[in-house]
Structures are given as C-alpha cells and as structure tokens.
PAFIZA-230460 format. One line per 5 residues: number of its first residue (from 0); their letters; for each residue y, z, x of C-alpha. Coordinates in steps of 0.05 Angstrom, whole numbers, plus 5000, padded with zeros to 4 digits. Each point is the difference from the previous one (the first is absolute). Last residue first. Layout:
<recs>
NUM> A> Y,Z,X  ...;
</recs>
This chain:
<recs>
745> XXXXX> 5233,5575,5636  4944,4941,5021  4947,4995,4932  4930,5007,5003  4956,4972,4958;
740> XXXXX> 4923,5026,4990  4948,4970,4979  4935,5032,4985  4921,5007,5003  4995,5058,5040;
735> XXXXX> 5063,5032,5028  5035,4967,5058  5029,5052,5047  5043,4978,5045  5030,5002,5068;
730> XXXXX> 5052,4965,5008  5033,4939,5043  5070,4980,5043  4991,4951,5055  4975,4944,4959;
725> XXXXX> 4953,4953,5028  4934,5034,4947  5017,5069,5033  5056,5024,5054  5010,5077,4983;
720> XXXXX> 5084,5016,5001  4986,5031,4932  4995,5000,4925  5001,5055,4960  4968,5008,4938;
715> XXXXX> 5020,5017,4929  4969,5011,4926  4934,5064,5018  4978,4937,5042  4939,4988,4952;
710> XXXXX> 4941,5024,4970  5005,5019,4932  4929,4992,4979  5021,4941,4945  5012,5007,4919;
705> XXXXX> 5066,4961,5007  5030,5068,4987  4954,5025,5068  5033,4943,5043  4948,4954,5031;
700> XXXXX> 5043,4945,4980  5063,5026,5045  5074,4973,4993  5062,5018,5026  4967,5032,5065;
695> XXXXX> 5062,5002,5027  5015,4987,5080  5044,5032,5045  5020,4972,5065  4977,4945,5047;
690> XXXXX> 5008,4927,4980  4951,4938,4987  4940,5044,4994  4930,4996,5036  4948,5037,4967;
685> XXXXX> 4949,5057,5028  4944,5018,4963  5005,5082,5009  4959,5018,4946  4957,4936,4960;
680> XXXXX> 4959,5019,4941  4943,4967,4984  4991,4978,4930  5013,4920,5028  5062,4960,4983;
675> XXXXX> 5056,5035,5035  5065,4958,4994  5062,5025,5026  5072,4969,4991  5060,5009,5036;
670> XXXXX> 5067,4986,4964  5069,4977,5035  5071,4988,4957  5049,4983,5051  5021,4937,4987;
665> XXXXX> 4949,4957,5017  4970,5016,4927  4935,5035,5042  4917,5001,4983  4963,5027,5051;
660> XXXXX> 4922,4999,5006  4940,5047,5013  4923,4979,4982  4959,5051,5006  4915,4980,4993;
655> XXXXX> 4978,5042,5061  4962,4942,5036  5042,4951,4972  5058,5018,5039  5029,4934,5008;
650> XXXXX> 5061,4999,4952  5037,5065,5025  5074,4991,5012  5002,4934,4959  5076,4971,4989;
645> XXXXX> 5031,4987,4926  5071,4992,4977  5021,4936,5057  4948,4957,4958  5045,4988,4950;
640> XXXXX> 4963,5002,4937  5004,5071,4978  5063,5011,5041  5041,5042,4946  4931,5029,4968;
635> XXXXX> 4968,5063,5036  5065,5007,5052  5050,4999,4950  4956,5077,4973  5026,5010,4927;
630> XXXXX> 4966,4955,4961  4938,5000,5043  5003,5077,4995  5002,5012,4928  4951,4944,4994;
625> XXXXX> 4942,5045,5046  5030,5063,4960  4971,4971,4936  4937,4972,5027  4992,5071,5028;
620> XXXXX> 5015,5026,4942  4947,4961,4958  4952,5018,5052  5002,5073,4990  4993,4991,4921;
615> XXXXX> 4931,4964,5017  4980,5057,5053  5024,5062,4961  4969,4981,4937  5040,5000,4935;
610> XXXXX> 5016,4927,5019  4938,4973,4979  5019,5005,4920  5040,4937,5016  4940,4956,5002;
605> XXXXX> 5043,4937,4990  4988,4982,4927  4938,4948,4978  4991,4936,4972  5032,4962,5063;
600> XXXXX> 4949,5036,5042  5023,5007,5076  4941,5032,5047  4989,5074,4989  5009,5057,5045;
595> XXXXX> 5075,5007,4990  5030,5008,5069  5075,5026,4982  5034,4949,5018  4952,4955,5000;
590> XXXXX> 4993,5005,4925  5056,4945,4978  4998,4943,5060  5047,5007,5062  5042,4956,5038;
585> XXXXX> 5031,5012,5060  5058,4951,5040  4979,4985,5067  5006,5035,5066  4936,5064,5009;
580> XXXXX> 5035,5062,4976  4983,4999,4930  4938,4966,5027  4978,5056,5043  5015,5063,4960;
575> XXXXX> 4966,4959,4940  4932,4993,5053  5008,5077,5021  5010,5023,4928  4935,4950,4982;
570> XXXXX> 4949,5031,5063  5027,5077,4976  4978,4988,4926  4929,4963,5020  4992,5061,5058;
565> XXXXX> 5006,5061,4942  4950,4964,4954  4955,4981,5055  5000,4944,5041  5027,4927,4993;
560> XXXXX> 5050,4974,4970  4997,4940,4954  4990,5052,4943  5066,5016,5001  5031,4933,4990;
555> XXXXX> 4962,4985,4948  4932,4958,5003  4987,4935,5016  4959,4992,4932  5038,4957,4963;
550> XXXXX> 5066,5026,5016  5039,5046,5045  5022,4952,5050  5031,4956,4959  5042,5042,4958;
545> XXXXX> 5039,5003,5065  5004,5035,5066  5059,4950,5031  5042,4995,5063  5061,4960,4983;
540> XXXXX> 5010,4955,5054  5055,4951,5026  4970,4946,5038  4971,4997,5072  5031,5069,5019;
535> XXXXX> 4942,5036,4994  4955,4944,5027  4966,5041,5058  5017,5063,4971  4946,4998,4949;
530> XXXXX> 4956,5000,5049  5010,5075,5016  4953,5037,4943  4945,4951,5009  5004,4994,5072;
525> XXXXX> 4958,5072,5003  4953,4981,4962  4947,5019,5058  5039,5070,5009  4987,5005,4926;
520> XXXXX> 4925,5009,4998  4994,5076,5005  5063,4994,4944  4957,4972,4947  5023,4930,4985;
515> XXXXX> 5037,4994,4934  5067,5016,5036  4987,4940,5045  4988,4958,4949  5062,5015,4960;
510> XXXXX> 5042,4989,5061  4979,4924,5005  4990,4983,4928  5074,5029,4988  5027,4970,5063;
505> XXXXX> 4976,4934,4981  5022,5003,4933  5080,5008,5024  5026,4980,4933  5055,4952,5010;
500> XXXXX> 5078,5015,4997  5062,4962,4985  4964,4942,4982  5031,4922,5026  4945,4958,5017;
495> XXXXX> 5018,4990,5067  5030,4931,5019  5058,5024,5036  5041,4988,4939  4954,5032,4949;
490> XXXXX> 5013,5066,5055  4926,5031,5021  4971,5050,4964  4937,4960,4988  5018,4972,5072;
485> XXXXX> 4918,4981,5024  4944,5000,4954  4958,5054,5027  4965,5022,4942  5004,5057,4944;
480> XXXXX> 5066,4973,4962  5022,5048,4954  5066,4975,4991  5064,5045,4994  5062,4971,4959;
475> XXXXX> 5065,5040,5008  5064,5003,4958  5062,5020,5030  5050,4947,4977  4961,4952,4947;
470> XXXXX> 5011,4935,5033  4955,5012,5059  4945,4997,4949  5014,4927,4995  4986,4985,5063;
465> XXXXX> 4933,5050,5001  4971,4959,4935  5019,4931,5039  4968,5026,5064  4939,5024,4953;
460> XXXXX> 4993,4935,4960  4997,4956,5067  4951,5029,5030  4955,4998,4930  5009,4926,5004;
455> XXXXX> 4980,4995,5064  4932,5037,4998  4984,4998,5067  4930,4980,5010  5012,4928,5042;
450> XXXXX> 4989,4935,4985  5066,4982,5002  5007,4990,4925  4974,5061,4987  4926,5008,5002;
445> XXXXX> 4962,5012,4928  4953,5065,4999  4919,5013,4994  4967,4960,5032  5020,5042,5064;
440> XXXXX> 4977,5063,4969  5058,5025,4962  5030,5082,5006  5077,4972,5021  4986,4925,5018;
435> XXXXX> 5066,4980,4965  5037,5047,5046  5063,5030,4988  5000,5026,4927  4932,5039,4997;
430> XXXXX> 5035,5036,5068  5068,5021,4947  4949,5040,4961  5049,5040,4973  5076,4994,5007;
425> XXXXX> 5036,5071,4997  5061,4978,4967  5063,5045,5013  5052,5046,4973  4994,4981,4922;
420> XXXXX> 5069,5002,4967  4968,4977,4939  5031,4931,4974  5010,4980,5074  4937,5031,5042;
415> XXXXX> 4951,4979,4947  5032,4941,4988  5003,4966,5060  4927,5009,5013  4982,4968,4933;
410> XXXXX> 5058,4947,5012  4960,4986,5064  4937,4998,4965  5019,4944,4947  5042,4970,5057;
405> XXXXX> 4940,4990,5041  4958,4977,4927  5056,4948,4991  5000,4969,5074  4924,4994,4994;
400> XXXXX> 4977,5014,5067  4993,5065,4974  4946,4989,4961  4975,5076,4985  4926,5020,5018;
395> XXXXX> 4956,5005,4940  4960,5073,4992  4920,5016,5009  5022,5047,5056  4965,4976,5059;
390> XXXXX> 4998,4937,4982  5075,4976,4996  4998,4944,4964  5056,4933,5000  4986,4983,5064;
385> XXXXX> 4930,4978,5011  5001,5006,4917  5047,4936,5003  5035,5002,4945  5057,5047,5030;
380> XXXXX> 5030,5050,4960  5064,5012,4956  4985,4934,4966  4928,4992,5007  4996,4959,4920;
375> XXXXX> 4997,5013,4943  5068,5019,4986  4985,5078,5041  4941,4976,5034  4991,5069,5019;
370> XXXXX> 5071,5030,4997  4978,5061,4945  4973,5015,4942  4927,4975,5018  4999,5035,5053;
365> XXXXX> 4992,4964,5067  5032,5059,5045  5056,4985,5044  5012,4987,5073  5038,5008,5069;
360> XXXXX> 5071,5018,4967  4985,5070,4994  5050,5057,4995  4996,5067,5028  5058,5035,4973;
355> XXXXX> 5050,5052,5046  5048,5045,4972  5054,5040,5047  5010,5076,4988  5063,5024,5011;
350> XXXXX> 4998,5043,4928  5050,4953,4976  4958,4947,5017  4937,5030,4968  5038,5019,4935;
345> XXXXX> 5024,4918,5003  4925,4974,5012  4981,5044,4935  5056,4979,4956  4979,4925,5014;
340> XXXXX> 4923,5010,4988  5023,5026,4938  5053,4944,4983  4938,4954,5014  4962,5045,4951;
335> XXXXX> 4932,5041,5003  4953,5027,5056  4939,4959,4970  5058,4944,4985  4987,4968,5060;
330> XXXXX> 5074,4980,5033  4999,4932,4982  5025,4949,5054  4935,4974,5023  4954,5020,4938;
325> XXXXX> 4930,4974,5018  4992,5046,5060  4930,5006,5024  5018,5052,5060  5027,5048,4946;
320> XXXXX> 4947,5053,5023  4955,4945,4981  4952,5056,4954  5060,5001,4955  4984,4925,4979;
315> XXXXX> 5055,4956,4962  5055,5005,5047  5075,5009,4985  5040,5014,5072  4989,5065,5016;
310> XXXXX> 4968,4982,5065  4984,5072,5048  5068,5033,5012  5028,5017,5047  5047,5066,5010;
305> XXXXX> 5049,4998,5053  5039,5056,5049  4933,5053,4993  5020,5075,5021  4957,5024,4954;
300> XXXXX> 5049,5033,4946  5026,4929,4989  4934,4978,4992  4986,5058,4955  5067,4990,4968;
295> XXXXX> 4989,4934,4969  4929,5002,4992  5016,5052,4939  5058,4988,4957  5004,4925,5019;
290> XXXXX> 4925,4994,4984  5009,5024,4939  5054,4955,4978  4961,4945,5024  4947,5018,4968;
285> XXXXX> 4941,5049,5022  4921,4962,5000  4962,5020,4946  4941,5060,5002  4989,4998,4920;
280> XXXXX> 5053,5037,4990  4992,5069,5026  4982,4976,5065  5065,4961,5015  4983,4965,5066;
275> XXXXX> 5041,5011,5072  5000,4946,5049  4957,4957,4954  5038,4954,4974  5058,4985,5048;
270> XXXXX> 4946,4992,5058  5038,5030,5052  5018,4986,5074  5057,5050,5024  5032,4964,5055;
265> XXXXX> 5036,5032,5065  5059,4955,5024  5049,5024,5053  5044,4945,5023  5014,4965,5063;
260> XXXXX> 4961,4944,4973  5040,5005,4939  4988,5023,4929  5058,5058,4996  5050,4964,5028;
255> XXXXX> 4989,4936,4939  5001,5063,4956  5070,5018,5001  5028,4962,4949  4949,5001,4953;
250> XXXXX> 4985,5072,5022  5081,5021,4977  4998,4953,4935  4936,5029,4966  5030,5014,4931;
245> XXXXX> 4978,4941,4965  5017,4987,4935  4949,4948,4978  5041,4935,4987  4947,4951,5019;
240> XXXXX> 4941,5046,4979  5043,5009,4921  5020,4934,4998  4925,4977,5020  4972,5035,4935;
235> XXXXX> 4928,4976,5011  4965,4952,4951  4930,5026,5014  4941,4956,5025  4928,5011,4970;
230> XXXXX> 4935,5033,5033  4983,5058,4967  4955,5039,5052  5044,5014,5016  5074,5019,4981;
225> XXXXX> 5041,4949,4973  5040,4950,5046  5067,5000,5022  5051,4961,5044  4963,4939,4991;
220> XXXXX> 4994,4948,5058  4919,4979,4988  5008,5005,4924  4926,5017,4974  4954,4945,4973;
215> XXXXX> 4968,4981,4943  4931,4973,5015  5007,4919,5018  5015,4948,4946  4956,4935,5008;
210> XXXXX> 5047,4936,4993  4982,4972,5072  5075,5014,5019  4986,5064,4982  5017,5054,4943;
205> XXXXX> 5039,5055,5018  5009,5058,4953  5051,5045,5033  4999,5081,4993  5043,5038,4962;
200> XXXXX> 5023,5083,4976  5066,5019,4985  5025,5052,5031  5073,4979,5007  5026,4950,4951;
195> XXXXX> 4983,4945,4943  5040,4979,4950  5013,4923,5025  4940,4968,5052  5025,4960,5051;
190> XXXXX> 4950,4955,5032  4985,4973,5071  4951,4969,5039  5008,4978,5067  4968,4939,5037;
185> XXXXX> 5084,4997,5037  5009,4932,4986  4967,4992,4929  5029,5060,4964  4943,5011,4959;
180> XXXXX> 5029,5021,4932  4952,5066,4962  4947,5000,4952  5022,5064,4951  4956,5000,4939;
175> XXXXX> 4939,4955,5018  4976,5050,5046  4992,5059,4945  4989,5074,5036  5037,5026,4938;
170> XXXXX> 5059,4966,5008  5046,5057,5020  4943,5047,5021  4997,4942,5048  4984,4929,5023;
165> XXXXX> 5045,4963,5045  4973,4926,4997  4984,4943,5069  4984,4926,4995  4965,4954,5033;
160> XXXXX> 4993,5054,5058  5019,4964,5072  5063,5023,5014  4986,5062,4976  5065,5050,5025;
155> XXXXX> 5015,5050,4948  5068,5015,4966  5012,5047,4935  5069,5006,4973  5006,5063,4955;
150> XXXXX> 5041,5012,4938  5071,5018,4978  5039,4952,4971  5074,4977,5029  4976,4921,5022;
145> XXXXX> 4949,5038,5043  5004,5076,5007  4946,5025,5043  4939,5044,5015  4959,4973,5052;
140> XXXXX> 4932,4979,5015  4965,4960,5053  5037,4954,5057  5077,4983,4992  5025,5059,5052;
135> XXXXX> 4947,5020,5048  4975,4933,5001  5071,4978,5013  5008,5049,5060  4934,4972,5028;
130> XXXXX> 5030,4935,5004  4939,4945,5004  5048,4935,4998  4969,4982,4925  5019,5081,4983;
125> XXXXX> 5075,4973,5025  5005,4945,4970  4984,5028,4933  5049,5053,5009  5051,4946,5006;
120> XXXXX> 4972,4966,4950  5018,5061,4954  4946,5037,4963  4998,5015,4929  4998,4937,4968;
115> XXXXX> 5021,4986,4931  4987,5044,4941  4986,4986,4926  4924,4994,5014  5002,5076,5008;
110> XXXXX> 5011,5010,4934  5049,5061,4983  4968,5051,4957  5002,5021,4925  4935,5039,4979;
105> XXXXX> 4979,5011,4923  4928,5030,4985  4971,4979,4932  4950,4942,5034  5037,5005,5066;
100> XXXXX> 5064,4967,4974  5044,4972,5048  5076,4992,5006  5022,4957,5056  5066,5004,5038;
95> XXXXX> 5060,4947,5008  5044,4976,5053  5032,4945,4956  4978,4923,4973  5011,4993,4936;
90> XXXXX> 4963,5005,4923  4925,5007,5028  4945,4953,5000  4921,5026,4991  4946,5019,5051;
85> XXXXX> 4951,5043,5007  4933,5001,5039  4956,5066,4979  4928,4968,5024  5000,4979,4917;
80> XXXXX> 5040,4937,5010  5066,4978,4976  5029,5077,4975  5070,4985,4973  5061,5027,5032;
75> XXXXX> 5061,5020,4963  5073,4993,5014  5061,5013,5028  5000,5071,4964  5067,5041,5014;
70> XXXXX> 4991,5066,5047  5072,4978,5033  4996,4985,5073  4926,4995,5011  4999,4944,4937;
65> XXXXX> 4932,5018,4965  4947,4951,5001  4931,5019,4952  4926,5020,5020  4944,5008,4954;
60> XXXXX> 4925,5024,4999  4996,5015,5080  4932,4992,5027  5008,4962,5064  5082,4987,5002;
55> XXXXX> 5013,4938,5036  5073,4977,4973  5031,4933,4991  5077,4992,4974  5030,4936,4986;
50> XXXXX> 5076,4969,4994  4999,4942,4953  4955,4942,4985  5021,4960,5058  4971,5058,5044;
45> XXXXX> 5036,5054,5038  4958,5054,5035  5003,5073,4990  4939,5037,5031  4935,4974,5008;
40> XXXXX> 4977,4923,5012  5034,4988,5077  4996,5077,5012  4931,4990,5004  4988,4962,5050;
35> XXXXX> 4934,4976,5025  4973,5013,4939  4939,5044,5001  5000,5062,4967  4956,4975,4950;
30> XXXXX> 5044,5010,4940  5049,4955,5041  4958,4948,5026  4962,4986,4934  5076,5002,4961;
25> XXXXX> 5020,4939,5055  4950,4967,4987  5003,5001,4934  5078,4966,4995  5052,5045,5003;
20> XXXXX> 5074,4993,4960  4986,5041,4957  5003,4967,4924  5022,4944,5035  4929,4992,5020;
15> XXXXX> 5009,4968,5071  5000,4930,5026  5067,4975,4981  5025,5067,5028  4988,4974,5074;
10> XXXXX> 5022,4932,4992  5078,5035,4968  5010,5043,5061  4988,5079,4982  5052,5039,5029;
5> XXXXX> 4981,5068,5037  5019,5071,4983  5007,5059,5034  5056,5049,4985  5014,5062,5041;
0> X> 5013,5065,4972;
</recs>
C-alpha cells in the first residue's frame, strides 16, 4: 500500500484548531463535497501536533486506525461534526486500515485517501496528446492492485466539472464520499477505490464549474453497463476480456485473405435481439450463448461468409435499433457479458464465420445519463446547435474537431476490433459526417473555414480512424456513405478516405425501383437495372438490402414485387439471382431470405413459421445455393472491382426486359448470365457466348425446389459456330418467366 501524507509548514498550522488541524472552512468544503482537493485535508497528514488521521464517513458511529501490517490499534478517531467527519491522531505513521462501526455493524477497509496517484504522467501525456490507445487503457473502470490492495481505479475526462465523485452500491449513491484528484494537465479525473472489484455498479456525480451538479451520469468508456432500462456503469472484469482464451488463431491469421477485394463476402444483417425471440419467456431477445448455439450455424448453414450486426454497443432505447448508442465500448448487456459477447465472436470464427458491428460515430442521444453536457458543459458535442444537433433524429452530433472526443471514438473503434476480435466496423451514417449542410436549409449550418460545406473536421476523423485501422492486420471498416463523395475507398495516402468498402446505395435505390415497377412498364426502366455499371468500379462496393429498406412503411422485400403471389416470389429469386451475380460484395437483412411478409419489428421474431410453405422455404434455398455458388464460382467474386470481370452481352434489349452478362476470373473461369424480367417466357432467345462447347445451367431461379415452373435448359446447352451479340459462337435459349439463370463454360 502506498502512503500519502503531506507536511504541514509551521504558518499553516498556526491557523488551524490543533485539535485537527482544519479550520471551518475547510470542514464546510469537505462535508459539502466541495473542496477543491480533498486529498489535501483527508488521509494521513503530518501536523506539529503529531501524525493525523481524517476520515469522511456519512453515518458511521465510530471509526478507529489499525496498523495494515499487524491488526494493532494506531488510534481512534473522534467524530468533529455531525455530517460523519472524523478525525483524531494516531501513534505512527504506517500503511494502515480503518475500522468502522455502522451503528452495531463492524467493517475494516482501506481508505482511499491513503493512496497516491494512479496514473503515470506518462499516461497523462499521452490522453493530453489525444492517444486513443490511452483512452482505451487509463479511461473508465478497472480492477487493480495499487500499492499491493485490491480495488478499482476509476478515470473520467471533465475538464471543466468543478469537481467530479464515484457514487455506488459502495457508497450508497453518496457524492461527498469518494470526490476524486483532477489531474490538471490531462482535465482527467481519477480515483482508486480499495475493496471493490468486478460487477460493481457506479456512475460519476459531476458538479459544474458554475457549482450546480448535473444528473448522475453513466461512464462514457465503461466496459459494462446494467441491463436497460437500468442505466448505471458496471465495473467489468477486464483481466478476464484481455486474457480471454481465444481459440480462433487459424481465421485470425487467415482472415485478412478472406475480407479482400478479391474476396467473397456475403453478409447476414441481423438485429441481435430480435432474430429469434424466446416466446415462452416473456418473448426476450436470445443471449449470447444462445445466439452462438443457433445464428451461428444457420448462417453457416446459409452459405453467408460474415454476420453483421446491427449496434450492440450499450444504448438506452431498444426502439434505436442500437443507432442511439450511449455505451461506446460496452457490449449491451441485453445479450449479457463482455466475456459473452467474446465467447460468441470466437464460436463464429471457428465456425469461419467473420463478425461485422455497425458502429456510429456520427451522433449520440441527449439523455440525461449520458455525454450531453457531460461537466456542464458541450463537451462531447458542439455548442453551437447549427452543429452540435442533428435534427432529424433529435440526437447531438459528436465534436470531433475536438482532438479528445476523435480519440474518444477512435479508441471506441479500436477496441471493438482489439479487445473482441471483431472483423470489421460497418460505419453508419458516414454522409451526416461529411457535409455540415447534410438535411439544413441554408440558415441552417456553419461553413468551414473556407466557406465551403465539407465538414473538415469529420474528413479528417475518418482518414485517421481508417489509418489506424490498418494497424489491426485484416480488419475492415465499411462506410455507408449514400453520395458521391469521391475516393471513400480510396488509399489515406492518395487522399481517399481510406474504407475498405462503401455501401453501394445507389445501386440498391436504382435496382429496387425497377423491381417495384410492374413488368408491362419495365422496358421504360430499363437503365435502372444497368446504371449501376457506370460507376461499378468507382469505389469498392458492397451491394446492400438492409434493415433500411424494410422499415417504416416501405414494405419488405417481398411485398416490393409486384403481381400475384406466385409472380412477387419469382420477381425477388430473379432480383437475388442478379445481384449475387451482379460485382460487389452482398448483403442481406434477416427475413429476405426467405421473404417474410412483414416489415422489420425490433419487438418481434423473424416470422419463421413461413417457411412451412413451399414458396418462402423455396427462397431460402435459393439464397442458400446463390452463396454456395459465389463462394465457389472465381469468376462471381475474384474481379469484383476490376472492371476486366464483367462485359454486357445483352444490356439494350429493353423491349423484352433480358439482360445477359459475363462475369470471368481472367483465368479461365467464364459464367453467362440471363436475366428475364417479365412473366413471358422467352424460347429460342439467342445469346452470344465467349466460347463454344458445353454449358451448365449451374443455377436456375425458376427451378421447381425454388418453388418456380421449372422451365429451363433441362442443366446444359451447347454453344455453336452462330455469330450473335459480336461473338462468333452463341445459343439458343430458353429463358423461363421471371428468372435468372447462370450458366457455367464445362
């Protein structure tokens, strides 16, 4: 244990009690929880009267000084005012413990004015330079041993709060208890509280610089927090996340392969909660464990490479879908513990399934708990509502020209993917981020200082979260960015921003569109489905159907299409068979696969009683065999955004609807794919083909198992020396009704 204790010149004891050593206003500021520093009165301190004791116990009856080595009694402390302040002299100065009476209760604990410091200047420099690997180290909670006791050193940053408590179970919720040492340079709090561990529960009392104290509030970088709608921080057991036995080695090591450009990646979207509910029980959301035990191997099972995840991060509100996060490096605790959350990512891994979170740097809610004015005053956000609120969703829009709140995020980011093994950051919202006129009338944002709309600030956050990134060997970051700022997934160092992928949004509104018009009216569409192809190769592209389109009120999936019953199933299996083979990475949202009628309802299971019926189980196995054969087909994702893997055969044939393409690895690997979106069926449609020979129908979305007609090729055609679309070998088809079909060369 570490000894504190600070000499008492002769001036400054001339003008105390030498009864103990404090003068009144220094026992005001003390049992008001407002001395500027309280480990200059409490503690051990040496005075000219002896060696001196002072203790703020609210509502203890007695306390006494017992030598931590030994058990012997130093001494006893006598009760100077009735607020609980104690003070007497004790025998010699040692490492020592207190033993309290609570009114017939006995409790003998180390007093957390006997400590120094916790953190090292160095680690003070380093939070004052903005390191995100020293937020991610010194910042929040942590179990520790300091001067050989066990206990927990609590950090915040508040450089503006007048003064800053931990309140707990542990104090019962008491701010004058525990007021913790501002350590001036870096405007962090800190505190180490003895006998204390994992699970405990705390929040920080912060009283501002104008002296009024602001609603408790919530740790913003704790590991843990309780369960909402309780709202209070949890002393995680970081030992047990930072030494987690990890069994994932082989996809750690390999996975940087397995999330390239040239790489096949098919994402699972889910909504953790809701993916599958527990009826019997109230209709929760699954655990962790659960969801190991079941999404696990029906992603697996589906031919998906990734699952992502909608933000798990802590957030107050269900109804956000986690897009309100509060919590930045919590796992929420609806799905259970960070060693949970841990085990599941490693069972996914070792199945060969990578893990994706969306994570949102763009904004916060104002909750009372939370950032908002966080010491009183817009410390995490701008003051400035012009800048500092984001309209649209009633939430406060991150400062990130404030070097600390960047490296706040960034360690955020860092942690995720370092602590938890996480594959890749999906960044929402990353369009909010890049222009400060993003949904303002023109009086309605701040110009940069050019004059201009680009949020520079924000710029520079994202290249600095992608550089970093770069550090963590095959982890991704994926922005869904849905304008046309240029290089998103651009190099930092050619002056891109730096993602791996972007979210292809156009492409999505684009196609969806045209599948939404009834197919009489599709030849005047027609561009729809080939536009895409224009910029295909301006960034790298994930091509996404997400939660987004199947919310408030757009509809699902399935009920975009038109036509009847039989028609809306073939239209969506002839859309999938297009994008699947269509370049770009695929993402799906839980219940397309297997058309669920509904739109998304976070309250609610996926509808999996559907897939009893032929036409919802039908899809699911297309979807199924449409990733079986991107993962195993070079030609569907080696060249995905090298122009040299895609060439039109039939693009302008908008008066039949067909659309025919090839899709090639340069090295041999050749597919042919056919598009028919009308219900006519076309016999004898003749297709150019880059070779002659034998051709497999490896995939057909009319197929009867798909819960199609079964029109087709019968698996194989021929072709011939037949000059058609400037090739000189072609075939003659037969395109069934509302289908795609790939053909492979043999």
């Amino acid at each position: 244990m570490e000894l504190t204790m600070n000499n008492r010149s002769k001036a400054g004891a001339d003008t105390r009690n030498p009864a103990h050593g404090l003068n009144p206003l220094d026992i005001d500021a003390l049992i008001e929880a407002r001395h500027p520093d309280p480990f200059s009165m409490l503690g051990l301190h040496q005075t000219h009267q002896g060696h001196v004791v002072r203790v703020f116990l609210p509502n203890a009856s007695g306390v006494s000084v017992v030598d931590a080595s030994n058990g012997e009694n130093i001494g006893s402390l006598a009760c100077i005012h009735d607020a609980g302040l104690f003070v007497g002299y004790v025998t010699r100065p040692c490492a020592y413990r207190l033993l309290i009476d609570w009114h017939g209760t006995p409790q003998e604990t180390h007093d957390t004015y006997a400590f120094g410091p916790v953190l090292s200047d160095e680690w003070l420099n380093r939070l004052s330079q903005a390191d995100p690997y020293a937020v991610m180290e010194c910042l929040g909670s942590r179990p520790v041993m300091h001067g050989g006791v066990a206990g927990v050193r609590f950090a915040v940053w508040a450089p503006n709060a007048r003064r800053v408590s931990v309140v707990g179970d542990f104090n019962t919720w008491d701010g004058r208890c525990h007021p913790m040492r501002l350590r001036h340079n870096a405007g962090v709090w800190e505190l180490f509280v003895p006998g204390i561990g994992a699970g405990t529960r705390y929040k920080y009392e912060i009283v501002a610089r104008e002296g009024w104290t602001l609603p408790l509030k919530a740790d913003p970088c704790a590991m843990q927090s309780e369960k909402p709608p309780s709202t209070a921080s949890v002393v995680s057991d970081a030992d047990a996340i930072d030494h987690y036995a990890w069994t994932d080695e082989e996809w750690m090591v390999t996975r940087g392969g397995k999330q390239m450009a040239q790489s096949p990646i098919a994402i699972y979207e889910s909504h953790a909660e809701s993916w599958l509910r527990v009826p019997e029980e109230a209709n929760r959301g699954m655990n962790w464990h659960e969801l190991a035990e079941r999404l696990i191997p029906y992603a697996k099972g589906m031919g998906f490479t990734h699952l992502e995840f909608m933000p798990i991060a802590e957030h107050p509100f269900g109804g956000s879908w986690g897009y309100q996060p509060l919590g930045q490096f919590a796992p929420s605790a609806r799905f259970g513990t960070p060693e949970q959350f841990a085990e599941f990512v490693n069972r996914a891994h070792e199945a060969g399934l990578g893990v994706i979170i969306d994570w949102v740097p763009a904004h916060f809610p104002n909750d009372a708990h939370g950032l908002v004015q966080f010491d009183g005053t817009p410390l995490y956000e701008h003051a400035d509502p012009r800048e500092g609120y984001h309209q649209d969703w009633n939430t406060m829009i991150y400062n990130l020209g404030r070097n600390e709140v960047s490296a706040f995020l960034i360690a955020s980011g860092l942690a995720w993917l370092k602590r938890y093994h996480v594959d890749g950051l999906r960044v929402d919202a990353v369009a909010s981020m890049l222009y400060r006129d993003y949904s303002r009338k023109a009086c309605e944002w701040v110009p940069n200082i050019y004059g201009g709309r680009e949020n520079l600030e924000s710029i520079a956050f994202l290249k600095r979260l992608n550089h970093e990134m770069r550090h963590i060997p095959g982890a991704i970051t994926v922005a869904e960015e849905s304008t046309a700022w240029p290089g998103v997934t651009a190099p930092v160092e050619n002056g891109g921003l730096g993602f791996d992928f972007k979210w292809n949004m156009g492409w999505m509104h684009d196609t969806l569109h045209y599948m939404q018009e009834d197919p009489v009216y599709r030849q005047y569409h027609h561009h729809l489905y080939t536009f895409g192809m224009v910029y295909a190769y301006s960034e790298k592209f994930v091509l996404p159907l997400s939660h987004d389109e199947v919310v408030h009120g757009k509809g699902s999936l399935i009920n975009k299409m038109p036509g009847d019953r039989w028609q809306k199933f073939a239209n969506l299996r002839a859309y999938l068979g297009f994008m699947w083979t269509h370049p770009g990475k695929k993402l799906l949202f839980m219940g397309g696969e297997f058309g669920q009628f509904a739109e998304f309802n976070h309250d609610e299971s996926l509808h999996w009683h559907l897939l009893d019926d032929a036409f919802h189980g039908g899809l699911q196995k297309l979807v199924r065999d449409l990733n079986q054969l991107y993962v195993h087909e070079p030609a569907l994702h080696k060249l995905d955004c090298d122009s040299r893997g895609f060439k039109w055969i039939v693009g302008d044939d908008n008066g039949n609807s067909v659309y025919a393409f090839r899709r090639t690895d340069a090295e041999g690997s050749d597919l042919v794919v056919v598009c028919n979106m009308t219900p006519v069926p076309r016999q004898g449609y003749r297709i150019g083909f880059p070779r002659g020979g034998r051709w497999i129908e490896c995939l057909n979305s009319d197929a009867s198992i798909y819960g199609g007609s079964n029109m087709g090729n019968g698996g194989v055609i021929y072709a011939e020396e037949h000059p058609s679309h400037g090739r000189s070998q072609s075939a003659a088809l037969v395109l069934p009704p509302l289908a795609t079909i790939v053909l492979r060369a043999d």
